[in-house]
Phi, psi and omega in degrees: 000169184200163164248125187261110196255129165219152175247123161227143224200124185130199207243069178239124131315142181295004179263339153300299178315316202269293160303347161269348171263350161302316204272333207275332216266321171268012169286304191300340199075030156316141160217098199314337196265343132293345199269157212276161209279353172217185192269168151331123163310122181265161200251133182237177214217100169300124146314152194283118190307130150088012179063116155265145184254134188264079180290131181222084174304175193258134216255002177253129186272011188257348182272116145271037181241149161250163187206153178213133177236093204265141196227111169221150190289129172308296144308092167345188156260098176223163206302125170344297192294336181266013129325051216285148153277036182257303194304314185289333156331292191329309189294319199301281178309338179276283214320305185292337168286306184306309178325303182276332171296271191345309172303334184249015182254277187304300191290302194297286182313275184286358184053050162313304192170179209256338199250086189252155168182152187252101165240190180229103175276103149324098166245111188248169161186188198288340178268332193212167193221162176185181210197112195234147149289158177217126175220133179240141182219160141193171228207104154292345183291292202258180192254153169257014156308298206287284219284331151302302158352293179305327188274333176278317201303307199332289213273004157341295195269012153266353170296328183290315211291320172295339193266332195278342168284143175304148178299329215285310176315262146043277208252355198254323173302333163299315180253003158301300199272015168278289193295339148249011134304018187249349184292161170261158169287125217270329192245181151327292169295293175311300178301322171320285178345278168343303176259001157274346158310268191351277175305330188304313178308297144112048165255347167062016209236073202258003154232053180273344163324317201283308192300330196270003189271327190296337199266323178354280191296012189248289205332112144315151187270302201322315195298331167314274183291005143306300173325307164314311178287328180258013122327304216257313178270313189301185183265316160349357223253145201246146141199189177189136183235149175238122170272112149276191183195096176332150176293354171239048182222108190309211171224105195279154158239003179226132139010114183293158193291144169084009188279119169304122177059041222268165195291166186282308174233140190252147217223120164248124189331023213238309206280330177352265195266023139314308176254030156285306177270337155303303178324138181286169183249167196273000000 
């Protein structure tokens, strides 16, 4: 059986609304009186304590870049609801510090490659809540072995690089990223958007923009880097890297000598979802 969810958004009565999510629903053979009294759960993959690594040669032989797309959790796994919106700030705010020193640490500082980026993945759901940094590098110079190495020395050395920041920096990057969750979505599309996430999600949390913006300005530097520290440091600590691997670049099974930190197990992409279906689930 399955459940069906619509949205409609826009310049509709609610009674309009209502006969078009009736027309979508009886296209598909929907049936309200089969379908289960709560949606699905969606399913996540835990990560591996100390890392595992992924190879993925490149199936084009004229490609010579290499690329490492490193994923590490931020968050415990922890029940949705002990989701605060002080915590998620929290989460909000390490993201927006760390994301740009990592671009000017790895692009700028090391010439790594011209393509660095910092993101942040949310993963909510009505049970459980969880959180990941993401760093993409990709580099004609180096292996991506190597350019992983680089991506751990960064955040080794970011708890220190965060604690050496000023309170003035600090309060001012803080009520920066308070005043745009605080923008309203300049379109249509974007709000819509904004709240099919909610749903999609199945968190309903259609003012959590508002909510994360007031505790922003509640967020502490310590608590940043409590966080930081047990992401980054801690005996915890999850990650999983995908090593793309140039066409004149051998496809490593072992650690390069000298490697920062290096995954515990190295993996050829063939292997995915074998230890996918191995992993406990959140």
């Amino acid at each position: 059986s399955s459940r069906v969810e619509c949205m409609s958004f826009g310049n509709l009565s609610p009674e309009e609304a209502l006969v078009m999510a009736q027309a979508v629903a009886h296209g598909l053979g929907y049936s309200a009186a089969k379908a289960p009294a709560e949606p699905a759960e969606l399913r996540a993959v835990a990560l591996s304590l100390n890392g595992t690594a992924f190879t993925i040669p490149t199936p084009n032989p004229e490609q010579s870049n290499s690329a490492l797309l490193g994923t590490f959790q931020l968050l415990p796994v922890i029940p949705s609801r002990e989701l605060t919106s002080k915590k998620a700030a929290t989460l909000h705010l390490l993201q927006n510090l760390v994301k740009q020193a990592c671009k000017d640490q790895l692009r700028t500082r090391e010439l790594l490659g011209y393509t660095v980026s910092c993101s942040h993945k949310a993963v909510r759901s009505r049970t459980y809540s969880t959180s990941y940094l993401q760093v993409l590098v990709q580099s004609g110079n180096y292996s991506a072995a190597y350019l992983d190495s680089r991506a751990m020395n960064f955040f080794n050395h970011s708890v220190t690089n965060l604690a050496e920041l000023s309170d003035l920096d600090f309060k001012t990057s803080r009520k920066s990223l308070a005043k745009s969750a605080r923008k309203k979505p300049t379109s249509l599309s974007l709000e819509a958007s904004k709240y099919w996430t909610e749903i999609s999600e199945h968190t309903y949390t259609f003012n959590i923009s508002k909510a994360k913006s007031e505790a922003l300005l509640n967020v502490t530097k310590a608590e940043v880097q409590e966080m930081l520290q047990d992401a980054v440091l801690g005996t915890g600590r999850r990650r999983v890297s995908l090593w793309f691997i140039a066409a004149d670049k051998p496809v490593p099974t072992t650690p390069e000598p000298n490697q920062i930190d290096p995954p515990q197990v190295i993996l050829p992409v063939t292997a995915l979802e074998g230890w996918k279906a191995a992993q406990p689930s959140l």
